[in-house]
PATOR-161943 format. One line per 10 residues: number of its first residue (from 1); for each residue x, y negated, z negated of C-alpha. Coordinates in nm, 3 decimals, padded with zeros to 5 digits, always signed. Layout:
BEGIN
NUM) X,Y,Z  ...
This chain:
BEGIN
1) -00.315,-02.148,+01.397  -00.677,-02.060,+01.452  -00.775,-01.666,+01.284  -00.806,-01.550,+01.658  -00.459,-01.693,+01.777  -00.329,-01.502,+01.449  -00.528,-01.190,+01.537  -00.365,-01.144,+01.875  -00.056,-01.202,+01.736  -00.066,-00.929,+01.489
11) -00.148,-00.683,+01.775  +00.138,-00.743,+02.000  +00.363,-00.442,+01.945  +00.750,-00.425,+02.047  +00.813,-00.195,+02.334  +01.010,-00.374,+02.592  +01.343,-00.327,+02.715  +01.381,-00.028,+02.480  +01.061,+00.170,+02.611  +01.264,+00.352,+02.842
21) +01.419,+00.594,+02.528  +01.309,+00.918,+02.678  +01.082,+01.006,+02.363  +00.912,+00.650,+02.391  +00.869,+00.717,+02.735  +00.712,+01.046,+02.728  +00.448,+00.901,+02.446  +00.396,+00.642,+02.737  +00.294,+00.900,+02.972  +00.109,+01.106,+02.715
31) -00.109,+00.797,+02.591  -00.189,+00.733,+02.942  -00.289,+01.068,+03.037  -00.489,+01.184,+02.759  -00.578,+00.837,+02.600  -00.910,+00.939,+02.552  -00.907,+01.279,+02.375  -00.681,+01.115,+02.134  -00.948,+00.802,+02.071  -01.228,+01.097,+02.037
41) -00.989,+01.332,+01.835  -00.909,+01.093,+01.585  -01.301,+00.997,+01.526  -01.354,+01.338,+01.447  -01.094,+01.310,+01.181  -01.286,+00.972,+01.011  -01.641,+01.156,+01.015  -01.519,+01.373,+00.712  -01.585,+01.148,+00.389  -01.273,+01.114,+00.205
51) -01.300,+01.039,-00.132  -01.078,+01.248,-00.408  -01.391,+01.300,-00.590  -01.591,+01.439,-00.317  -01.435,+01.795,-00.395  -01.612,+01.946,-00.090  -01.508,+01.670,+00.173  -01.195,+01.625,+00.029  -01.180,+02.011,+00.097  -01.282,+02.033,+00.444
61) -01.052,+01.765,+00.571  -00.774,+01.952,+00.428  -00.893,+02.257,+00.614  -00.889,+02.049,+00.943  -00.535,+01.913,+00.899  -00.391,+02.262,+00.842  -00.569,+02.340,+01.129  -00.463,+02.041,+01.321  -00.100,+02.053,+01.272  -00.097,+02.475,+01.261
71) -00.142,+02.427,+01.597  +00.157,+02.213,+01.683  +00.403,+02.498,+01.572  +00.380,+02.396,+01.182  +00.367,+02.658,+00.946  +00.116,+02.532,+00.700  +00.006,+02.586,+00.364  -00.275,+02.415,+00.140  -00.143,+02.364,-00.243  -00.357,+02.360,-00.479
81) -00.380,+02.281,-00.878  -00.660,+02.341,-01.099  -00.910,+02.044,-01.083  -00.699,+01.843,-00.835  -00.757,+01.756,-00.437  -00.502,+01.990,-00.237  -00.176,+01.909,-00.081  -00.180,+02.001,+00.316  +00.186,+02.155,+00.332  +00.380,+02.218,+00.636
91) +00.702,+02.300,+00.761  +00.867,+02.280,+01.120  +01.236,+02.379,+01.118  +01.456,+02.358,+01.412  +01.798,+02.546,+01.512  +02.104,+02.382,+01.429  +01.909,+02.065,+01.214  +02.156,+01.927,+00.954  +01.865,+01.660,+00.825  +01.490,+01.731,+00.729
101) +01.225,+01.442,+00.711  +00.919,+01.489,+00.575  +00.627,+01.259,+00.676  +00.401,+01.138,+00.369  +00.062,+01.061,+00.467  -00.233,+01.010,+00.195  -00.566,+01.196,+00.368  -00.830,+01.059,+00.110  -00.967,+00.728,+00.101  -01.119,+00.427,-00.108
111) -01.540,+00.457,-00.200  -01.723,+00.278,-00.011  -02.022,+00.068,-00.033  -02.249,+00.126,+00.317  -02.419,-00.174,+00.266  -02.154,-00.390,+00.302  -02.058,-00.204,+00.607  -02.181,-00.331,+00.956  -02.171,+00.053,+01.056  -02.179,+00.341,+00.829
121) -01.840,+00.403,+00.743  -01.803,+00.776,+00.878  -01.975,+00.719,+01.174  -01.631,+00.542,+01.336  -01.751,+00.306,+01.633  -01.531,+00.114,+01.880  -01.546,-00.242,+01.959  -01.382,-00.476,+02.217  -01.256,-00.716,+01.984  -01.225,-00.792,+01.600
131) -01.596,-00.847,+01.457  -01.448,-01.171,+01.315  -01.430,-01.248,+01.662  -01.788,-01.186,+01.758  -01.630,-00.852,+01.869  -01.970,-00.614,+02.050  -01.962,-00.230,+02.054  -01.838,-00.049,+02.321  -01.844,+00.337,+02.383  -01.517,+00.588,+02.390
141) -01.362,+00.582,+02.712  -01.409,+00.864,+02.928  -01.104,+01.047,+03.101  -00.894,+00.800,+03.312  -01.082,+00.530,+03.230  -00.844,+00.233,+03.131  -00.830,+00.147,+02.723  -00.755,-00.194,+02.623  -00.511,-00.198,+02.346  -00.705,-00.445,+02.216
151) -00.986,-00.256,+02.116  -01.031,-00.147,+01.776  -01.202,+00.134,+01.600  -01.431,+00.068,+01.265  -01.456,+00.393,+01.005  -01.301,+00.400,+00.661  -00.935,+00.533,+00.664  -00.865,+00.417,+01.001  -00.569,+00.229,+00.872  -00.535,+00.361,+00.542
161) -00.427,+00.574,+00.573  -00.554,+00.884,+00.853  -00.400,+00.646,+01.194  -00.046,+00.848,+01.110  -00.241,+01.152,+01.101  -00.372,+01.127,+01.460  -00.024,+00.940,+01.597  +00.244,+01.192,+01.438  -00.003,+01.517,+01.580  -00.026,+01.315,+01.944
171) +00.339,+01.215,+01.868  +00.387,+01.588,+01.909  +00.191,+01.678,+02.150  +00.387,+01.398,+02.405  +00.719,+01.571,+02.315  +00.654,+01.902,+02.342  +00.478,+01.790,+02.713  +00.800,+01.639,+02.788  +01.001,+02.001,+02.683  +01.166,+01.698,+02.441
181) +01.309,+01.902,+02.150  +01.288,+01.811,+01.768  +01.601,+01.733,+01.616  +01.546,+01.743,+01.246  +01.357,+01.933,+01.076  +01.030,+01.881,+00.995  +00.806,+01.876,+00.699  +00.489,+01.754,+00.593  +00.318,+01.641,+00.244  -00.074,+01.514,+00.311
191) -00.152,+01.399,-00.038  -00.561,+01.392,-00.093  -00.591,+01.125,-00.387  -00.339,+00.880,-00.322  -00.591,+00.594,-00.376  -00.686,+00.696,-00.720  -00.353,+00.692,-00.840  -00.191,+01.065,-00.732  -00.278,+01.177,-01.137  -00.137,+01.525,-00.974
201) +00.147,+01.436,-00.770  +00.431,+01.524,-01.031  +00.242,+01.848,-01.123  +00.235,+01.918,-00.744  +00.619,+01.856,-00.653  +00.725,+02.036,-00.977  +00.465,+02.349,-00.923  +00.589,+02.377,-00.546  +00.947,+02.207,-00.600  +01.125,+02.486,-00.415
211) +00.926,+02.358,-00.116  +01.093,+02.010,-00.101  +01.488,+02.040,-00.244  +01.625,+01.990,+00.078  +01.430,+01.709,+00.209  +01.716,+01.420,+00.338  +01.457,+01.139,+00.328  +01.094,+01.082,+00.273  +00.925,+00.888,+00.540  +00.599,+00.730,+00.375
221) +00.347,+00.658,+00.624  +00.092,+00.418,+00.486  +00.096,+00.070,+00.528  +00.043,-00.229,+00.832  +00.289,-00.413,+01.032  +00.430,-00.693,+00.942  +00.240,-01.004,+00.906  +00.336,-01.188,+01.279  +00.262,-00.820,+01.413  +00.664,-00.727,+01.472
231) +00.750,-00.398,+01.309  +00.898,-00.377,+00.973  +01.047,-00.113,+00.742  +01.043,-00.115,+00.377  +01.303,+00.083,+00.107  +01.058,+00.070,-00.171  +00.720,-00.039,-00.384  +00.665,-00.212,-00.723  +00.561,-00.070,-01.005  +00.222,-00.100,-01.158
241) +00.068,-00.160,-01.515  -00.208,-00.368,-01.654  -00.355,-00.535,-02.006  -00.680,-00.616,-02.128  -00.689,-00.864,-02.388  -00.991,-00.959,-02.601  -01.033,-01.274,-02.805  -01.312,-01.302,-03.061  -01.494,-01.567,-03.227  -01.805,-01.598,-03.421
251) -01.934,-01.265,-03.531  -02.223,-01.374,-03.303  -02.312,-01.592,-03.003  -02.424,-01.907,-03.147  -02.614,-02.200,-03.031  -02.398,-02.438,-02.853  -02.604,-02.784,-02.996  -02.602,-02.690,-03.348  -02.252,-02.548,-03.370  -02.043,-02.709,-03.093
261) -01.713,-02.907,-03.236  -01.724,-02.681,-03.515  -01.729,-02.311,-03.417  -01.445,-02.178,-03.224  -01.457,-02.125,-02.873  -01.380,-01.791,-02.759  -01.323,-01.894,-02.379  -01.140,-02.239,-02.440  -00.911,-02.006,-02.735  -00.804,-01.723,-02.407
271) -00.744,-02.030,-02.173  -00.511,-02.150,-02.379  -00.315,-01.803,-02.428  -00.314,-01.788,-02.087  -00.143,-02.082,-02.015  +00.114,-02.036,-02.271  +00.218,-01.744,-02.098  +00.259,-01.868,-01.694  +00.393,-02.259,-01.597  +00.209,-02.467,-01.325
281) +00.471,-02.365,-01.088  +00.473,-01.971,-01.152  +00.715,-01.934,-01.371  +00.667,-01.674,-01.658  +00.688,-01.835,-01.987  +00.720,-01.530,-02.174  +01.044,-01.447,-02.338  +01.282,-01.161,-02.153  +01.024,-01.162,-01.839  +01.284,-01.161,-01.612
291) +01.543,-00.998,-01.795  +01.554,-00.578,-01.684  +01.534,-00.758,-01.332  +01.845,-00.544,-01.134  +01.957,-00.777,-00.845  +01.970,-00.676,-00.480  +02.272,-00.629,-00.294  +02.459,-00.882,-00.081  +02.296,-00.634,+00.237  +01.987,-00.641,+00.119
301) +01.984,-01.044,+00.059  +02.164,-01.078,+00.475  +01.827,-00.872,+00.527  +01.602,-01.128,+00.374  +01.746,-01.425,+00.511  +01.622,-01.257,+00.833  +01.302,-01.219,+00.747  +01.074,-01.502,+00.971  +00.940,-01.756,+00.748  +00.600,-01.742,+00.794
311) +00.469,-01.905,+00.465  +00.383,-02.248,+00.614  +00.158,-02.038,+00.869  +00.000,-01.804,+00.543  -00.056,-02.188,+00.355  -00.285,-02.291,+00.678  -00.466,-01.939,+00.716  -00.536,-01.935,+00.328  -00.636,-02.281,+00.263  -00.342,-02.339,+00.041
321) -00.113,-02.668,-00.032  +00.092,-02.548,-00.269  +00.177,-02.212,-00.393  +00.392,-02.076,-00.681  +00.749,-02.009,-00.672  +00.935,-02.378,-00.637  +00.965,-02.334,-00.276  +01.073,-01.978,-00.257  +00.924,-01.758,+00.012  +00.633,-01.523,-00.008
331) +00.926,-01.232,+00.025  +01.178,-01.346,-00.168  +00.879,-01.368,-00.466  +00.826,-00.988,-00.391  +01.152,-00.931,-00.579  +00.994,-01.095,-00.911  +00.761,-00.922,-01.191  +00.464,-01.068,-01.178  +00.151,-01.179,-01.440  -00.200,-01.223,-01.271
341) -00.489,-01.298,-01.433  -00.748,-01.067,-01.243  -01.046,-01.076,-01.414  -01.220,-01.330,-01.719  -01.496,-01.287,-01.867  -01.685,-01.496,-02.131  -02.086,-01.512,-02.111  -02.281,-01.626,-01.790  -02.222,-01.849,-01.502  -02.519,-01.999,-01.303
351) -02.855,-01.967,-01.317  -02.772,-01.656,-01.587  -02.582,-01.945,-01.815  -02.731,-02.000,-02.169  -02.652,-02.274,-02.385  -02.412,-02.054,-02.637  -02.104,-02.002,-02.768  -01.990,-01.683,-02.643  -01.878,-01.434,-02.958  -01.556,-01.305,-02.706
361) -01.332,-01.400,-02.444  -01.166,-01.095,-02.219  -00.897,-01.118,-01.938  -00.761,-00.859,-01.765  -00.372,-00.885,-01.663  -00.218,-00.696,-01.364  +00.175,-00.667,-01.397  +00.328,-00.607,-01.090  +00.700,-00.477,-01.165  +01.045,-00.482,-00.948
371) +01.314,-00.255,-00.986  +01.416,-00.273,-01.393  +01.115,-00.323,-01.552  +00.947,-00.025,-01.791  +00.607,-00.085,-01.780  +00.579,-00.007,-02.121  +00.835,-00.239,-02.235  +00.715,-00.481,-02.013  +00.358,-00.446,-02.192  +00.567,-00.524,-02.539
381) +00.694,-00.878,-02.453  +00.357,-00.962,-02.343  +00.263,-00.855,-02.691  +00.503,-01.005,-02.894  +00.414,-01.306,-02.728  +00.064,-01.284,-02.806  +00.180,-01.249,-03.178  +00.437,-01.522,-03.181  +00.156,-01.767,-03.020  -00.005,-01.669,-03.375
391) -00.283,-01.391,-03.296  -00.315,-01.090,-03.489  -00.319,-00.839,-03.225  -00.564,-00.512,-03.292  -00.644,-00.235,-03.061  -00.989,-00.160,-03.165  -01.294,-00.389,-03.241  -01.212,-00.584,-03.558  -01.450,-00.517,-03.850  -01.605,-00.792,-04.108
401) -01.309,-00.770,-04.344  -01.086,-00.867,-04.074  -01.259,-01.122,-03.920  -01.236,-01.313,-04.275  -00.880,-01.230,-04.299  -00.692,-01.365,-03.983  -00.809,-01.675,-03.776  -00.730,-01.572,-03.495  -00.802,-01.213,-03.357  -00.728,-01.074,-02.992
411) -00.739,-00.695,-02.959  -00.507,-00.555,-02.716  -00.567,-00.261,-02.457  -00.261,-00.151,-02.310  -00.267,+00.072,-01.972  -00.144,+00.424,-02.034  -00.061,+00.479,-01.665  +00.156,+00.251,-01.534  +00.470,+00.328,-01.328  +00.838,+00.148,-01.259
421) +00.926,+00.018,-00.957  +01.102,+00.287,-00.679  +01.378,+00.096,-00.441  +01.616,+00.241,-00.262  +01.913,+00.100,-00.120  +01.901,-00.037,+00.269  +02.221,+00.074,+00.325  +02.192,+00.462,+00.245  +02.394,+00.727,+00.460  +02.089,+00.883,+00.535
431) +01.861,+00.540,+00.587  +02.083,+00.417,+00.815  +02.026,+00.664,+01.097  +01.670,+00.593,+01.043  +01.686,+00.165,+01.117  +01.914,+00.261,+01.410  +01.682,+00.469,+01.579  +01.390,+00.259,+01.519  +01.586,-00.066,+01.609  +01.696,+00.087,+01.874
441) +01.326,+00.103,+01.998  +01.226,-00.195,+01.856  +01.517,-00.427,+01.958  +01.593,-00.746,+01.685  +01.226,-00.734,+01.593  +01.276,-00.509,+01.323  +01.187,-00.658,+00.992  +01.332,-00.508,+00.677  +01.183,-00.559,+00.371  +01.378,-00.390,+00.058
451) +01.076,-00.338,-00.096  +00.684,-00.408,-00.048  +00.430,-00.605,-00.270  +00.225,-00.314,-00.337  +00.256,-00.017,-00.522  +00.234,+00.345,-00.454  +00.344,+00.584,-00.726  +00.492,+00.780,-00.461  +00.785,+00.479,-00.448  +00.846,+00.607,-00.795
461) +00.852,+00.954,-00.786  +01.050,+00.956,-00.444  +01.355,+00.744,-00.611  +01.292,+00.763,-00.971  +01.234,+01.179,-01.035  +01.310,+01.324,-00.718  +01.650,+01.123,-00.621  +01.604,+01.094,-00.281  +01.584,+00.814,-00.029  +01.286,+00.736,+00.117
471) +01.151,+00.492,+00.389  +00.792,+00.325,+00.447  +00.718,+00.387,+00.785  +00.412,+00.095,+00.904  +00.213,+00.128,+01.170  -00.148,-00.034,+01.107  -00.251,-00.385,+01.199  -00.208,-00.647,+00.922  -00.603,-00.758,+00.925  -00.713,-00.403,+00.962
481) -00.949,-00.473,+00.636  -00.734,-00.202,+00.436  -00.941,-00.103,+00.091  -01.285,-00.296,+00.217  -01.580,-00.321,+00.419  -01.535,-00.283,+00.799  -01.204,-00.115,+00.766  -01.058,-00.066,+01.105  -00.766,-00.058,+01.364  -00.649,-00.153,+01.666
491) -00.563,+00.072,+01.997  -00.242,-00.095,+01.980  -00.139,+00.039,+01.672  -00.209,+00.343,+01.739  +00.011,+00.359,+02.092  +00.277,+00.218,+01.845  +00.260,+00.445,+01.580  +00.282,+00.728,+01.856  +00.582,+00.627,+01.999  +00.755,+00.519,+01.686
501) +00.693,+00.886,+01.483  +00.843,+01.023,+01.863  +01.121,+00.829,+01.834  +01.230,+00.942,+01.434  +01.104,+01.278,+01.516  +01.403,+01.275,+01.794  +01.641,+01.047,+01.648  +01.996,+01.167,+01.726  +02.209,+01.394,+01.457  +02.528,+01.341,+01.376
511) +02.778,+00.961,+01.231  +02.565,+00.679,+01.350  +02.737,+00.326,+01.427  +02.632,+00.083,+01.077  +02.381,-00.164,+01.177  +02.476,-00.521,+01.202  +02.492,-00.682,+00.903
């Protein structure tokens, strides 16, 4: 399948038979009647800069978003710690609601590098197609003019993570044209440095935790559609950590001609660490890897086996003939801790290389982690295998004496802010209302993932500290260029993401029938 075959796939969003839900229908009138002010709207929203270290941006788009939603019948509030980016806080509560959501949606976004952009990356410009696909600028539709849901807008934080923004306020906006009432109630949490790690967001939900006891489930909306462009809900995100490891040689770089075959080889040393720690086929060699693993339900393993199988597709797109896992699908691998080598390092490449031994050697591992692992624990097998493989491990530069003492040296840098894993369980009371309402949109489409490759601390804090359950709510398209140059989304997703936040901001009260299993 050819990148533009998979590129229309992703964009072809469920609403069929099960558009005719009155909330999904009045988004369907709303999108067709003021289509445009949304599209211009929304790129007044991406203009802002949004970095969590841009103090003043980061302020005035929290000023617009209290403003935004203040006027949708929220009553809004802008937290605030020392030295951290604000929370936009609001609260909608309706008459006789026995359930309150509250929509998570990260307002601040990755840096960016405007030379690697085609178009600066606040000045968010519309295109007819994909630029992969030779796609040519067009201009914002005027009022009435027809909008191809095709189309896609270029700006950073147009998937990631401001499209929820613009779809829950039009979401709104549809309903309350309609005289459709709310049937939870309603609360908000705009978090404005989810991409540098939330350092805050604990300080923030203990400061204000009065504001978000009764909360019945989180809905976190940041993330794309699945990967064939069907919907998909996920119950959860895996936990993060990472180690640097250094391996030294020579106390200097030598020349490579007079003391090759006799000098050791800081580079050739690492390589074979490395490989004592991770099989050919991706298995993880070290000892108790896989041990704090909990296993999924029999629910949550009927959900998997639904899943589409769309690895021999992924193989093709990514140039791949084999990939890790003995056979075991991309998904069912998301339920694994993993070991990744993401960075080595050890002298020049190219024209820059010089005929030397390197004095060091330095990888960086990433540890993604499932439901089970402690990061820091985790970190402590990968160190006791390091000393087992017979390194002396050190945690600061080693000094002459050392160097004479031990042959073989590696100091160790551990990362002091991981987080676990946060998973929920599918079958929750209060998740299950949730997948009925959206299946009952979406039809058998729905994917459900219990839990997603990435990693948000919210995940954690959600399940881990704050004991509630908590669902990720996608709406993006899956090549929308999330964290790089030329970040964008499609029309499509948009609609979608309008009708999908109308149909959970509606979804009925009360016992709902289990979904089928």
């Amino acid at each position: 399948m050819s990148r533009f075959l998979f590129s229309l796939l992703i964009i072809i969003l469920p609403v069929s038979a099960h558009s005719q839900l009155p909330a999904v229908k009045a988004s369907k009138q709303w999108i067709n009647s003021e289509g445009s002010n949304i599209l211009s709207d929304f790129a007044e929203i991406l203009k802002i800069p949004n970095h969590a270290s841009d103090s003043v941006n980061i302020s005035k788009n929290a000023v617009q978003l209290d403003q935004m939603f203040s006027k949708r019948g929220f009553d809004m509030q802008v937290l605030e710690l020392p030295g951290a980016p604000p929370v936009v806080y609001g609260e909608r509560l309706v008459a006789g609601a026995t359930r309150t959501l509250c929509f998570y949606v990260h307002y601040d976004g990755q840096p960016v590098d405007p030379e690697q952009w085609v178009n600066p990356p606040f000045d968010p410009v519309m295109y007819d197609k994909a630029l992969f696909q030779d796609g040519k600028r067009i201009e914002y539709p005027k009022k009435n003019e027809p909008i191809d849901p095709n189309w896609r807008i270029y700006a950073r934080s147009t998937g990631d993570d401001k499209a929820p923004l613009i779809a829950l306020s039009a979401a709104l906006d549809a309903l309350e044209n309609s005289n459709i009432d709310l049937t939870s109630n309603i609360k908000l949490f705009f978090d404005g440095e989810e991409e540098s790690s939330s350092p805050n967001l604990v300080d923030y939900l203990e400061t204000y935790s009065d504001l978000f006891d009764d909360i019945s489930v989180w809905l976190l909306c940041d993330g794309s559609v699945f990967q064939t462009g069907a919907p998909q809900l996920k119950f959860g995100g895996r936990g993060v950590t990472s180690m640097e490891i250094t391996v030294y040689g020579a106390s200097r770089p030598l020349h490579s001609g007079h003391y090759s075959n006799w000098a050791p080889v800081p580079g050739q040393m690492l390589a074979r660490l490395l490989t004592s720690m991770k099989a050919e086929d991706g298995s993880i060699l070290i000892e108790g890897y896989y041990d704090s693993v909990e296993p999924i339900s029999d629910f949550e393993k009927q959900q998997i086996s639904k899943i589409p199988n769309i690895d021999e597709f992924l193989k093709k797109d990514l140039g791949l003939v084999q990939t890790e896992g003995n056979g075991q699908s991309v998904f069912e691998q998301l339920l694994l801790p993993t070991l990744t080598v993401r960075g080595l390092s050890s002298g020049n490449v190219g024209s820059r290389a010089r005929n030397i031994i390197p004095s060091t050697a330095t990888a960086t591992l990433g540890l993604r982690l499932v439901k089970g692992n402690d990061p820091e624990a985790m970190l402590d097998l990968i160190e006791a295998h390091i000393k087992n493989e017979g390194w002396q491990v050190v945690y600061e530069d080693p000094d002459h004496e050392t160097r004479l003492k031990y042959p073989k040296i590696i100091k160790v840098k551990r990362n002091k802010n991981g987080y676990p894993a946060g998973k929920g369980s599918m079958d929750d009371p209060q998740i299950l209302p949730v997948i009925n309402a959206v299946k009952a949109y979406t039809g058998d489409k729905l994917v459900l993932l219990p839990s997603s490759g990435g990693s948000n601390k919210m995940y954690y804090v959600i399940y881990n500290m704050l004991k509630k359950p908590a669902i990720s709510v996608n709406i993006a398209n899956f090549d929308n260029n999330q964290h790089a140059a030329d970040e964008n989304i499609t029309i499509g997703s948009l609609w979608y993401g309008i009708e999908l936040y109308s149909v959970l901001l509606t979804m009925p009260q009360g016992p709902e029938i289990l979904i089928d299993k």
